[in-house]
C-alpha positions in Angstrom: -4.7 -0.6 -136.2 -5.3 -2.4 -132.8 -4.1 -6.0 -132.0 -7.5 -8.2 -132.4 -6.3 -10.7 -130.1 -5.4 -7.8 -127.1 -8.6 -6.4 -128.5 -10.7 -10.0 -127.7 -8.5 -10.7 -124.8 -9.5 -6.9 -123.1 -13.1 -7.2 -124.5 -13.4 -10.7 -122.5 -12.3 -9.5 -119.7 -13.9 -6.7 -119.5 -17.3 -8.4 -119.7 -16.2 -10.8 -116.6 -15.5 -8.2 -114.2 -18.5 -6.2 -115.7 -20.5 -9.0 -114.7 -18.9 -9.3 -111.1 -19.4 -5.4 -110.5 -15.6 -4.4 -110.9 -16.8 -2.4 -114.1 -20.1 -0.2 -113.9 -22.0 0.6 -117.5 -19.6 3.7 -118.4 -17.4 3.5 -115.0 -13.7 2.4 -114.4 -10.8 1.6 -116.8 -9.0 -1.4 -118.6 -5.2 -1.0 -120.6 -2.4 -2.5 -121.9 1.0 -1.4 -122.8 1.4 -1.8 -126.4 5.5 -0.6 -126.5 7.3 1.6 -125.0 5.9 4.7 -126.1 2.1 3.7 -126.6 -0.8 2.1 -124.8 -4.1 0.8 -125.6 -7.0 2.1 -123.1 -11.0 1.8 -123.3 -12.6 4.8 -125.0 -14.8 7.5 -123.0 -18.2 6.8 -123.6 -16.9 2.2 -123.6 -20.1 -0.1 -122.3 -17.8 -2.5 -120.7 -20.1 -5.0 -121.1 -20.3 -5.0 -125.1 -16.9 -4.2 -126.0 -15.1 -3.9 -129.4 -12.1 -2.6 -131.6 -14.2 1.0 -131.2 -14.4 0.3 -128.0 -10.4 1.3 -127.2 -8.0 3.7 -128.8 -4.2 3.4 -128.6 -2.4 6.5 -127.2 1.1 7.8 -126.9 2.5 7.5 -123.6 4.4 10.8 -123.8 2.6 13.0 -125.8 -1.5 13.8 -125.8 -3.0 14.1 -129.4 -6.3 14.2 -130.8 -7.2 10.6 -129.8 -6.8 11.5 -126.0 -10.4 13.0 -126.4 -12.0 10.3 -127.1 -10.3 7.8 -124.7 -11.1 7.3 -120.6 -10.7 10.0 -118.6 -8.4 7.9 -116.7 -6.4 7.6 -119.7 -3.9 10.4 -117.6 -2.8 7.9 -115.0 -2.8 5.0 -117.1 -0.1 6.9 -119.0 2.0 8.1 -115.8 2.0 5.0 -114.3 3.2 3.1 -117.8 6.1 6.1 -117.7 6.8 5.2 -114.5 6.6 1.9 -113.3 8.0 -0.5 -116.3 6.6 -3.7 -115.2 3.3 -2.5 -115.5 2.0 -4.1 -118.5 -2.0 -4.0 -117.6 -4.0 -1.9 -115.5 -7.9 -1.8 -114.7 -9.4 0.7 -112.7 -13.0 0.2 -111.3 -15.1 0.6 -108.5 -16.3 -2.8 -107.0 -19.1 -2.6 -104.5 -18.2 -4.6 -101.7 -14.3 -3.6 -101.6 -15.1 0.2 -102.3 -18.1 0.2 -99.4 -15.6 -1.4 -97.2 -13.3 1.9 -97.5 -16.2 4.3 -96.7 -15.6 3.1 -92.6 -12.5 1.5 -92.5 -8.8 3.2 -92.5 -7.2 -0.7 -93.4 -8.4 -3.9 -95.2 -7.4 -6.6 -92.8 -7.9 -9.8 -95.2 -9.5 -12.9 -92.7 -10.1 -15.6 -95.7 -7.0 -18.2 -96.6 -7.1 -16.5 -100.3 -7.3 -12.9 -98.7 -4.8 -13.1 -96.4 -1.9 -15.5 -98.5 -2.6 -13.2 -101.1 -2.6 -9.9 -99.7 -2.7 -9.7 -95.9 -3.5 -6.2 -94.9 -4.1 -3.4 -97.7 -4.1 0.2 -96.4 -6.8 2.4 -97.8 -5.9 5.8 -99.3 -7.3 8.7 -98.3 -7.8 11.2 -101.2 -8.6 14.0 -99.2 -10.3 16.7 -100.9 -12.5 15.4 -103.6 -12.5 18.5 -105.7 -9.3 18.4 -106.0 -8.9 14.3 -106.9 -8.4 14.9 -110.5 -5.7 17.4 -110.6 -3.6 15.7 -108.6 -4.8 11.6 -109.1 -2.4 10.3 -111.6 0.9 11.5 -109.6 -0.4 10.3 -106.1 -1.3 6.8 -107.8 1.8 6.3 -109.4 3.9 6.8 -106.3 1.4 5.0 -104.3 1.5 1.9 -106.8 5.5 2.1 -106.9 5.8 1.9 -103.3 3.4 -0.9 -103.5 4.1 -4.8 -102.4 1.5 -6.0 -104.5 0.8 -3.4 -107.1 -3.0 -2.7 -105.9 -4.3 0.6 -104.5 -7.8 0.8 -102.5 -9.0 4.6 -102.4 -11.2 5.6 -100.0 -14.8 6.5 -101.8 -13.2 6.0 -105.2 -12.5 2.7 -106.0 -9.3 0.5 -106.9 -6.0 0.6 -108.9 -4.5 -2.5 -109.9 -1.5 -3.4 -112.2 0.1 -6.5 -113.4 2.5 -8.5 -115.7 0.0 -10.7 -116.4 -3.9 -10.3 -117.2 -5.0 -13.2 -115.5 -2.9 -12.3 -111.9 -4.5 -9.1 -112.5 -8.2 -10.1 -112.4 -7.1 -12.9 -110.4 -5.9 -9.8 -107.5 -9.7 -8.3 -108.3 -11.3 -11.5 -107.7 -9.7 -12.1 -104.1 -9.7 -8.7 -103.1 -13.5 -8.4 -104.0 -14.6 -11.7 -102.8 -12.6 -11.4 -99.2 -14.3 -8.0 -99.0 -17.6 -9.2 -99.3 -17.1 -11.9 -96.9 -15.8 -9.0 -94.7 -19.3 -7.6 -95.0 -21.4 -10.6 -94.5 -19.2 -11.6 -91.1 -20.1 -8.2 -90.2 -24.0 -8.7 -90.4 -23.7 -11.8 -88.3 -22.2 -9.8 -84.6 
């Protein structure tokens, strides 16, 4: 049985950074750590913008069972990273427009706003390389990415962005900033 209260809390959330393009209809990812063996992840076929208790399955950290079939396809590197970075008690994946457009010609995000820059500064964008390949070896390049991180947030060229947290609210709090200062990025850029 899942938490109601981490189910409302997720399902909340969820439909905020739906609503602010973090989250498309069926695309990114939202968990939380349950324990130290176990994790609580959106489902595969989730609408994150009418979520529920269906809407999430828990999972074992270590060990892929049944349920894994059923849960995100992302559900891989949610479970790598919980293994391997112990603060991590939340993580969203998604693909927000402005931020992930900004990648598609840009090597660096060089942050210009007062919440942009005191929050994060510069962000270096990483390169996947070959897309085909992206899924086989994702969850492992993340992870190390994300330990080796200052602020726990990872912008992917063409892909979108990892982010954990502690906290829920610092974590959409990181998505806000980042998104926002990346849109502002874009409309400076119509104005030269």
């Amino acid at each position: 049985m899942l938490d109601q209260d981490t189910v409302k809390i997720l399902a909340d959330l969820s439909l905020t950074m739906f609503s602010k393009n973090f989250f498309g209809i069926y695309h990114g990812a939202i968990s939380t750590k349950q324990d130290e063996h176990s994790f609580m992840i959106n489902t595969r076929d989730a609408i994150f913008d009418r979520m529920d208790e269906k809407s999430f399955c828990s999972l074992n950290i270590n060990k892929q069972d049944y349920r894994w079939n059923i849960a995100s396809m992302e559900s891989d590197i949610h479970a790598t990273i919980y293994a391997n970075i112990h603060e991590a008690k939340y993580i969203a994946f998604g693909m927000p427009i402005y931020t992930t457009a900004y990648t598609l010609n840009h090597n660096k995000i060089v942050l210009e706003d007062f919440f942009g820059k005191t929050t994060f500064g510069e962000i270096t964008i990483y390169n996947p390389g070959d897309f085909s390949t992206w899924y086989k070896r994702n969850a492992l390049e993340i992870t190390k990415y994300l330990k080796e991180s200052e602020n726990n947030i990872m912008i992917i060229k063409g892909i979108g962005t990892y982010v954990y947290d502690r906290d829920i609210h610092e974590l959409v709090k990181k998505i806000a900033i980042l998104e926002n200062s990346c849109r502002l990025l874009s409309i400076k850029s119509s104005f030269n």
